[in-house]
DSSP file (Angstrom, degrees, kcal/mol; ACC not computed):
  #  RESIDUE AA STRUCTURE BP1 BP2  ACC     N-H-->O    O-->H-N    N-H-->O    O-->H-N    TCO  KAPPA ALPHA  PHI   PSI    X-CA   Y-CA   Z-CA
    1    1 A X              0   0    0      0, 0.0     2,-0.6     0, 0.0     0, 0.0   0.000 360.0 360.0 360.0 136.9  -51.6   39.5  -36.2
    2    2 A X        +     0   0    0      1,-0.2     0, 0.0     2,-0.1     0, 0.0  -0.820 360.0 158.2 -82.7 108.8  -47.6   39.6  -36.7
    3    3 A X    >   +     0   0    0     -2,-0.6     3,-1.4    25,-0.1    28,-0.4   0.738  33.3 118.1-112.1   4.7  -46.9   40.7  -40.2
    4    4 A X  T 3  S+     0   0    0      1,-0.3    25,-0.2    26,-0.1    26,-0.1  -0.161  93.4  10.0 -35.6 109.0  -43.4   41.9  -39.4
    5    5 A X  T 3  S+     0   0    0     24,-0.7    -1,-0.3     1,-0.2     2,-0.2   0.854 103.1 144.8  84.1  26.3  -41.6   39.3  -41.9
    6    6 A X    <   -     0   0    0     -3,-1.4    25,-2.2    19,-0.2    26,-1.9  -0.444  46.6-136.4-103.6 146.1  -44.5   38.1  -43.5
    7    7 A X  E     -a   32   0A   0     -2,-0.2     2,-0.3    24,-0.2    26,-0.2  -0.889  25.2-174.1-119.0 114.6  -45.6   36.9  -47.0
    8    8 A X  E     -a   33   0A   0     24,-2.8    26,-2.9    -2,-0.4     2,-0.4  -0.677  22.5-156.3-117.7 155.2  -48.6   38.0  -48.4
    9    9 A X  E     +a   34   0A   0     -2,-0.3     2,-0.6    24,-0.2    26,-0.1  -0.977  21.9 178.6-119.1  96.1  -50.8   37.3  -51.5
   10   10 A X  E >   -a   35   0A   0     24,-3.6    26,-1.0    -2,-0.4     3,-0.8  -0.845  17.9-145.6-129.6 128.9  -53.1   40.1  -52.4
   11   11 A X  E 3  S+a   36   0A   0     -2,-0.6     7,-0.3     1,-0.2    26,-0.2  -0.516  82.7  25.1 -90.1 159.4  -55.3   40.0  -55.2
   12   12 A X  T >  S+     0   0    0     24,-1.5     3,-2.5    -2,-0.3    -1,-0.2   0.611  75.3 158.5  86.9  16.2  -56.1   43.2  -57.2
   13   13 A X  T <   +     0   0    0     -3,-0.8    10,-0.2     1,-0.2    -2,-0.1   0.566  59.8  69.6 -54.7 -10.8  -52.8   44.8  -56.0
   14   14 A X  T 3  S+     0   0    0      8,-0.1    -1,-0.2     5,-0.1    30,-0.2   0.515 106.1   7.2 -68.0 -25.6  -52.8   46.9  -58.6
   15   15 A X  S <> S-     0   0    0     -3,-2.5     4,-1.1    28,-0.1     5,-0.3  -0.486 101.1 -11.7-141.0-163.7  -55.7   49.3  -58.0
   16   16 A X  H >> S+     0   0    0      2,-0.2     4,-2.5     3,-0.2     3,-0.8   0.714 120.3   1.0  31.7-119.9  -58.4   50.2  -55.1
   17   17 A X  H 3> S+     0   0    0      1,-0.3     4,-2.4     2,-0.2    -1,-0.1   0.989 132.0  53.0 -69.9 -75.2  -58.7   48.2  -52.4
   18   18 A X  H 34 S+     0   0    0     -7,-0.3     4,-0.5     1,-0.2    -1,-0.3   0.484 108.5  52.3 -44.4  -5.3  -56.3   45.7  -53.2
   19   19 A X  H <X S+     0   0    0     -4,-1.1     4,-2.5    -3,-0.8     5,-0.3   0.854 106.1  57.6 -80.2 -59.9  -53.4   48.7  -53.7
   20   20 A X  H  X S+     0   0    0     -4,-2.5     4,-1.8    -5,-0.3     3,-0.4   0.935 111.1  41.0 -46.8 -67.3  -54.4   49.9  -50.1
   21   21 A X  H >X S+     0   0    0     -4,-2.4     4,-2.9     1,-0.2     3,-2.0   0.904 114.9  49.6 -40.9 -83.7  -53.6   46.0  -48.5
   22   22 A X  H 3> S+     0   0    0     -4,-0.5     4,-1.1     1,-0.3    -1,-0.2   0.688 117.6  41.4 -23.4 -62.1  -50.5   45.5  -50.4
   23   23 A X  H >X S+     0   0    0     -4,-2.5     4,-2.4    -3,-0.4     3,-0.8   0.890 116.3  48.3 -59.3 -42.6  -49.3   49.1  -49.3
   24   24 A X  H <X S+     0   0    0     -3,-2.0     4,-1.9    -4,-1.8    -1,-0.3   0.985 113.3  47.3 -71.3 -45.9  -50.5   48.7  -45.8
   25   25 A X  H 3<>S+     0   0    0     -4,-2.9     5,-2.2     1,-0.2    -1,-0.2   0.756 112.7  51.0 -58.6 -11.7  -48.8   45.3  -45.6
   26   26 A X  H X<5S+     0   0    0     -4,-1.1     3,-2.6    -3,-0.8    -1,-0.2   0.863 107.6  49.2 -77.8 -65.9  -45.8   46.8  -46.9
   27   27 A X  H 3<5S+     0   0    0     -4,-2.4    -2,-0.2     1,-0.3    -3,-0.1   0.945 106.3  61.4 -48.0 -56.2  -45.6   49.7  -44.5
   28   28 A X  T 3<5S-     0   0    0     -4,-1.9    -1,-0.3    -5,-0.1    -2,-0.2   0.214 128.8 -88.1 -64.9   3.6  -46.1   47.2  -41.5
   29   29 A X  T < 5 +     0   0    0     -3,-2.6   -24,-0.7     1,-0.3    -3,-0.2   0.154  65.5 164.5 117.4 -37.3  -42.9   45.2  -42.1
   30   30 A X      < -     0   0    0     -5,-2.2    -1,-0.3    -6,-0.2     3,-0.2   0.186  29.2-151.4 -43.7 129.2  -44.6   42.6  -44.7
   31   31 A X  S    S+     0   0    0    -25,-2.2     2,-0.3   -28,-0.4    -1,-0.2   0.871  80.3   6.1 -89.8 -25.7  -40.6   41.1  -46.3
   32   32 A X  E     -a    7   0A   0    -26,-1.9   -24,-2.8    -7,-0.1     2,-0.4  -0.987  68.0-168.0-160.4 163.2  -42.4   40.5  -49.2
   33   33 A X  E     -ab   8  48A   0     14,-0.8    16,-2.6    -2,-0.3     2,-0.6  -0.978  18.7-136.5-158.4 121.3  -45.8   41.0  -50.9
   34   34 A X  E     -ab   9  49A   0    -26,-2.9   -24,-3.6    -2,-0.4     2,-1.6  -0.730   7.7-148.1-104.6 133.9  -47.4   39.4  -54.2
   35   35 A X  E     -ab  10  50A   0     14,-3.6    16,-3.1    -2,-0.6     2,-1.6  -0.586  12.3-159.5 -89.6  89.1  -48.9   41.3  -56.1
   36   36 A X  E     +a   11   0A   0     -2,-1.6   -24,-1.5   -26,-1.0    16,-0.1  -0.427  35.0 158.6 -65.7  64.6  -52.0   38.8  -57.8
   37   37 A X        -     0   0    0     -2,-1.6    16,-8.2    14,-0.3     3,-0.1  -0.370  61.6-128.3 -82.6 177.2  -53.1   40.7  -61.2
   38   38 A X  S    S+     0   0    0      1,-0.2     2,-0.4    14,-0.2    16,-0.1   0.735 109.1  18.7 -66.8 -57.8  -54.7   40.3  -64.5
   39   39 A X    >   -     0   0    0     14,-0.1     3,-1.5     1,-0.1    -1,-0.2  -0.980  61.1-170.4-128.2 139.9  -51.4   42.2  -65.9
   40   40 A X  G >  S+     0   0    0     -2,-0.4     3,-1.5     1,-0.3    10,-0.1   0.734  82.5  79.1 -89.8  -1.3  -48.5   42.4  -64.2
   41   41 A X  G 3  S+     0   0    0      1,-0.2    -1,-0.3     3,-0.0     9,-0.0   0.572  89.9  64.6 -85.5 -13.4  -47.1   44.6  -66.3
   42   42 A X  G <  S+     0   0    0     -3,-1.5     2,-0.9     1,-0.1    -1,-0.2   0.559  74.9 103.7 -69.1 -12.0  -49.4   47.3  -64.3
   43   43 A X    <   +     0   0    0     -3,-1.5     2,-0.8    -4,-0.2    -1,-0.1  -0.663  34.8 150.9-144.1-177.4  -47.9   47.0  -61.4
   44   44 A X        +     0   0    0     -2,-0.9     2,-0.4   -30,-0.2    -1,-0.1  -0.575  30.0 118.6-139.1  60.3  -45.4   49.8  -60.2
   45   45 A X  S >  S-     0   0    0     -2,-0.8     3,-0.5     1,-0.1    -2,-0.0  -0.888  70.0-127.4-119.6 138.9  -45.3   50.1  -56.7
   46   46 A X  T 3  S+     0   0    0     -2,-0.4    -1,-0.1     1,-0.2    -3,-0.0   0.936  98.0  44.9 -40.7 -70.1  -41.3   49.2  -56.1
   47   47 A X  T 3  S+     0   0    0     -3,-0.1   -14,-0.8     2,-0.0     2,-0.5   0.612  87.6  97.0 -59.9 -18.4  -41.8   46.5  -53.6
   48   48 A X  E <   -b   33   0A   0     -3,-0.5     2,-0.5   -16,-0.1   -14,-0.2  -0.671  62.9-139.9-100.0 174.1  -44.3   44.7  -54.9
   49   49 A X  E     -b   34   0A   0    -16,-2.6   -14,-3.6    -2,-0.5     2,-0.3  -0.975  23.9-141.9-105.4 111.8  -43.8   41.1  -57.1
   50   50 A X  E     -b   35   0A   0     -2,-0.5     2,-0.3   -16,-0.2   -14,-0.2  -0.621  21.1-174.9-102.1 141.6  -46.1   41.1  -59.6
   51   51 A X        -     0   0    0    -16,-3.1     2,-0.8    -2,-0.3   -14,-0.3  -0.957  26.7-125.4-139.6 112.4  -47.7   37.6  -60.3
   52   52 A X        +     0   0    0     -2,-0.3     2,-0.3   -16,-0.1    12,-0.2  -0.394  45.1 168.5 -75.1 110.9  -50.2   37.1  -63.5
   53   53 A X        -     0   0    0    -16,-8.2     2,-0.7    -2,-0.8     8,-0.1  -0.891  30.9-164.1-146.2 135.5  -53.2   35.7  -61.9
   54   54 A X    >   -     0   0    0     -2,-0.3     3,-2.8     3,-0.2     6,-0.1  -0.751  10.9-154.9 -88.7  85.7  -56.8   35.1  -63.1
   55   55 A X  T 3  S+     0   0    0     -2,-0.7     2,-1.3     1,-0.3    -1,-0.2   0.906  95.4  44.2 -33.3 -82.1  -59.5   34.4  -60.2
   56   56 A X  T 3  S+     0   0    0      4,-0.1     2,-0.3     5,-0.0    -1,-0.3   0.032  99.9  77.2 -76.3  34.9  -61.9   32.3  -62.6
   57   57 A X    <   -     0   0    0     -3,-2.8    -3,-0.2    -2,-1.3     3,-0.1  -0.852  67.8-150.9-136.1 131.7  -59.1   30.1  -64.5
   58   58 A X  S >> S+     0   0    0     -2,-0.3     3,-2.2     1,-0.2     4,-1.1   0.897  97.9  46.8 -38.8 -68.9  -57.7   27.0  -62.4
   59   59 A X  H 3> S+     0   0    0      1,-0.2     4,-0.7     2,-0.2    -1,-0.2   0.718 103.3  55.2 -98.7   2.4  -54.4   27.3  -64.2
   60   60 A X  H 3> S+     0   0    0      3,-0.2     4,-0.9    -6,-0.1    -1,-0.2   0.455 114.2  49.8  20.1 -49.5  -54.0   30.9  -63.9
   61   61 A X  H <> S+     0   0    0     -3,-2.2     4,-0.7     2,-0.2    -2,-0.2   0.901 112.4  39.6 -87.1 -44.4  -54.4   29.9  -60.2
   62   62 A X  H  X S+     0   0    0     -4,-1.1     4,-1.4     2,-0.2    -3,-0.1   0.559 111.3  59.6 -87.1 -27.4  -52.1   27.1  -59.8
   63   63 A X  H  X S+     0   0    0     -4,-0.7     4,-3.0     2,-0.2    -2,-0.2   0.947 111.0  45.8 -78.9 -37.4  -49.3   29.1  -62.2
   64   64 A X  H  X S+     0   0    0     -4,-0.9     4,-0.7     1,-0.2    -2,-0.2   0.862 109.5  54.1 -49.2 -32.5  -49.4   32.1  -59.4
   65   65 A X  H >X>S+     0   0    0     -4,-0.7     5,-1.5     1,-0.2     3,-1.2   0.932 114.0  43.8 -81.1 -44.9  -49.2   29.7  -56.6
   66   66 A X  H 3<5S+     0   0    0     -4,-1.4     3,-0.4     1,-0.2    -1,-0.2   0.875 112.2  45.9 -88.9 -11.9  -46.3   28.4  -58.1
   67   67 A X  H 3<5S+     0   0    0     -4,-3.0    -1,-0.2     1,-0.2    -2,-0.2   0.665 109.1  53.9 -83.5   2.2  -44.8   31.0  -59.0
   68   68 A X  H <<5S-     0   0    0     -3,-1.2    -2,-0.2    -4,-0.7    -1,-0.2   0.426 109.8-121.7 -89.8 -12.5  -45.5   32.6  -55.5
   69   69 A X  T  <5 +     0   0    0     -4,-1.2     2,-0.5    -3,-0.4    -3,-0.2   0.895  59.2 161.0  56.2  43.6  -43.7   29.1  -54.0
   70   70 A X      < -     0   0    0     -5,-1.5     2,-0.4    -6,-0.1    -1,-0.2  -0.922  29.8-147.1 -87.5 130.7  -46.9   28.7  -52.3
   71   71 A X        -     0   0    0     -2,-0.5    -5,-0.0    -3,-0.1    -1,-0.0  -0.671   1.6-131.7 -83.3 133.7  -47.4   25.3  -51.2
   72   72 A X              0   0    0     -2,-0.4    -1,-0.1     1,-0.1     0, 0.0  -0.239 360.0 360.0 -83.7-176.0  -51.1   23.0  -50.9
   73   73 A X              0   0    0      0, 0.0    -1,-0.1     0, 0.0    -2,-0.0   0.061 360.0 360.0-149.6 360.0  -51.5   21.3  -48.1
């Protein structure tokens, strides 16, 4: 997988697991990387975009996606 120039969506970016991706994708070239929390105001890694998003509410889901400019297909 290319991720040189890449945009990623990781949820949990904030902490554990999800901290590791975001970072790794980061290191590897990723041009930008959203960071999908609960609050975004936690996180404070420079590089990431922090995007308030809630797995188990719909619009929660749909305001991240748009605010990520992700598009549905």
């Amino acid at each position: 997988m290319n991720i040189e120039g890449s945009v990623a969506l990781v949820t949990g970016a904030n902490r554990g697991l999800g901290a590791a991706y975001a970072s790794a994708l980061l290191d590897r070239g990723a041009a930008k990387v959203y960071a999908a929390v609960h609050r975004p105001e936690t996180v404070t890694a420079p590089r990431l975009v922090p995007v308030r998003f809630d797995l188990t509410d719909r619009a929660s889901i749909n305001a991240g996606r748009s605010e990520a400019g992700v598009k549905t297909t």
